[in-house]
C-alpha positions in Angstrom: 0.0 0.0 0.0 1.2 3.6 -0.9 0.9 5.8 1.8 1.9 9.6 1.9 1.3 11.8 5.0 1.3 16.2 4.1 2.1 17.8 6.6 2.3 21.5 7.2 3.5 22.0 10.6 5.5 25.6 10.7 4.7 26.8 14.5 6.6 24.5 17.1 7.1 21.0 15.3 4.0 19.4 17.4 2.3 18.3 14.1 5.4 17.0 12.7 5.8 14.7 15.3 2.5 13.3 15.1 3.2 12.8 11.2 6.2 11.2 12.0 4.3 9.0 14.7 1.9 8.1 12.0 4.3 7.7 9.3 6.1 5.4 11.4 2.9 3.4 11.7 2.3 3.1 8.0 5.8 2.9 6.4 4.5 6.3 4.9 6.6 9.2 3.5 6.0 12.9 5.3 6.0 16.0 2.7 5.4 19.0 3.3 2.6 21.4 0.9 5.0 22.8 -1.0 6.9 19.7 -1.7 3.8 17.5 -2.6 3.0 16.2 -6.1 -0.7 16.5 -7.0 -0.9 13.6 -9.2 1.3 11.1 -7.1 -1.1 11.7 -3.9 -4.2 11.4 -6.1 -2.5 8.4 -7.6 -1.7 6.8 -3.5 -3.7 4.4 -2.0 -3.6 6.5 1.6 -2.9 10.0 2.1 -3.1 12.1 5.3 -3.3 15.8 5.4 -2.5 17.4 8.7 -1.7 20.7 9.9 -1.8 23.1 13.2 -4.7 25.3 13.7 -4.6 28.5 13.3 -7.6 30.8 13.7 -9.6 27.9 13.9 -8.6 26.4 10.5 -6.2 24.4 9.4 -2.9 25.9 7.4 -3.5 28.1 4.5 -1.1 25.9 2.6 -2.6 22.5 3.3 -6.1 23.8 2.0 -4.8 25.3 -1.2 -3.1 22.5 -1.9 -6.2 20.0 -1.6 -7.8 22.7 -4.0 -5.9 22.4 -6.5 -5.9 17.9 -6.8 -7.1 16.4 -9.6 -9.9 13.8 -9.3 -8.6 10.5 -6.4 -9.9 7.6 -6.4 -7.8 6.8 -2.5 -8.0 6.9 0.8 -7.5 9.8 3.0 -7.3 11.0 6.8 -6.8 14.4 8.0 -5.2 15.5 11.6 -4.6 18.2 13.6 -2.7 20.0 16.4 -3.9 22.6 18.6 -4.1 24.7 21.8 -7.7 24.7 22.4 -10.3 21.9 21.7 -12.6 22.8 19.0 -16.2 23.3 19.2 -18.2 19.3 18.6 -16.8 16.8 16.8 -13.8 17.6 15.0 -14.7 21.0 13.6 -11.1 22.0 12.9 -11.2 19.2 10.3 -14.5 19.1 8.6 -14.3 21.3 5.8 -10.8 19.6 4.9 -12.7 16.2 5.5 -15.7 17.3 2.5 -13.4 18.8 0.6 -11.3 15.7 0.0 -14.5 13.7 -0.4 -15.6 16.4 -3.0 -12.1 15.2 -4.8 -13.2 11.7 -4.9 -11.4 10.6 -1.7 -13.0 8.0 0.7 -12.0 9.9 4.3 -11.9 7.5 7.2 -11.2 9.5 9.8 -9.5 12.0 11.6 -7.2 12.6 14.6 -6.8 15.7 16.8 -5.0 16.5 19.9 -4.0 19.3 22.0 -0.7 20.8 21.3 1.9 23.6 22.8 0.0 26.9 21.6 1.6 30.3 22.0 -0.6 32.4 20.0 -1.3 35.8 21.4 -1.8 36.3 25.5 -1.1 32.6 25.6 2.7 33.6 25.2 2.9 35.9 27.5 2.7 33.0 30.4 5.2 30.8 28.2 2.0 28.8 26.2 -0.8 26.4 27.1 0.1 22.7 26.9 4.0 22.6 26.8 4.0 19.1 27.3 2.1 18.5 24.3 1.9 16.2 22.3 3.3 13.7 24.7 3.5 10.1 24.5 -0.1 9.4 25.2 -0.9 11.7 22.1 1.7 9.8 20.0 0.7 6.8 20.9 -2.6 7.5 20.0 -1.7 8.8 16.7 0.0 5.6 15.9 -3.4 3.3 17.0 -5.1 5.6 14.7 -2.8 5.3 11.7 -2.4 1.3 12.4 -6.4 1.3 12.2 -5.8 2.7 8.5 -3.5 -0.3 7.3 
């Protein structure tokens, strides 16, 4: 199976490491946006697309990318990091989620979990969730990728 994980994770590293966790779980390649080719991830069997959040969406670069695919006929996931939880299930994620199924991707699933935020006021008292992602978070973002296989 031909897994790619994209990853744009330009803050603090925390959604790289759950990439790599993931990656790890998969035996799948982790690209950045920029470095991504369109017609290889429509052409993969899984792909994941995870960013942080920021303003309550994920990264600008990760969305314009999935814009711009051609037609898939794959799998996908999408993840996230971030300093607050969202608002219901997985809102961060959603429109990513329909916009890959719009592409022709079958989505089966996503992952979230809190990360080391130090947006705004939250860096005045050194960020909310340090610690984070530990290795509960990691852990759980390998379960999740192994459910994938």
């Amino acid at each position: 199976m031909k897994s790619v994980i994209v990853c744009a994770s330009v803050s603090h590293g925390n959604t790289r490491r759950v990439a790599d966790a993931m990656a790890r779980a998969l035996g799948a390649a982790v690209v950045a946006p920029g470095e991504a080719d369109p017609a290889e991830l429509a052409a993969a069997d899984l792909v994941g697309f995870g960013s942080g959040v920021y303003y309550g969406r994920l990264h600008r670069t990760l969305t314009d990318l999935v814009r711009e695919l051609p037609q898939a006929r794959g799998r996908a996931f999408v993840f996230a990091t971030s300093g607050l939880p969202g608002l219901g299930p997985a809102p961060f994620t959603r429109p990513l989620v329909r916009r890959l199924a719009g592409k022709g991707f079958r989505v089966d699933g996503s992952f979230t979990c809190r990360a080391l935020d130090t947006w705004g006021p939250f860096g005045l008292v050194g960020g909310v969730n340090r610690q984070r992602p530990d290795a509960g978070d990691l852990a759980a973002a390998r379960a999740f990728a192994e459910r994938l296989r």
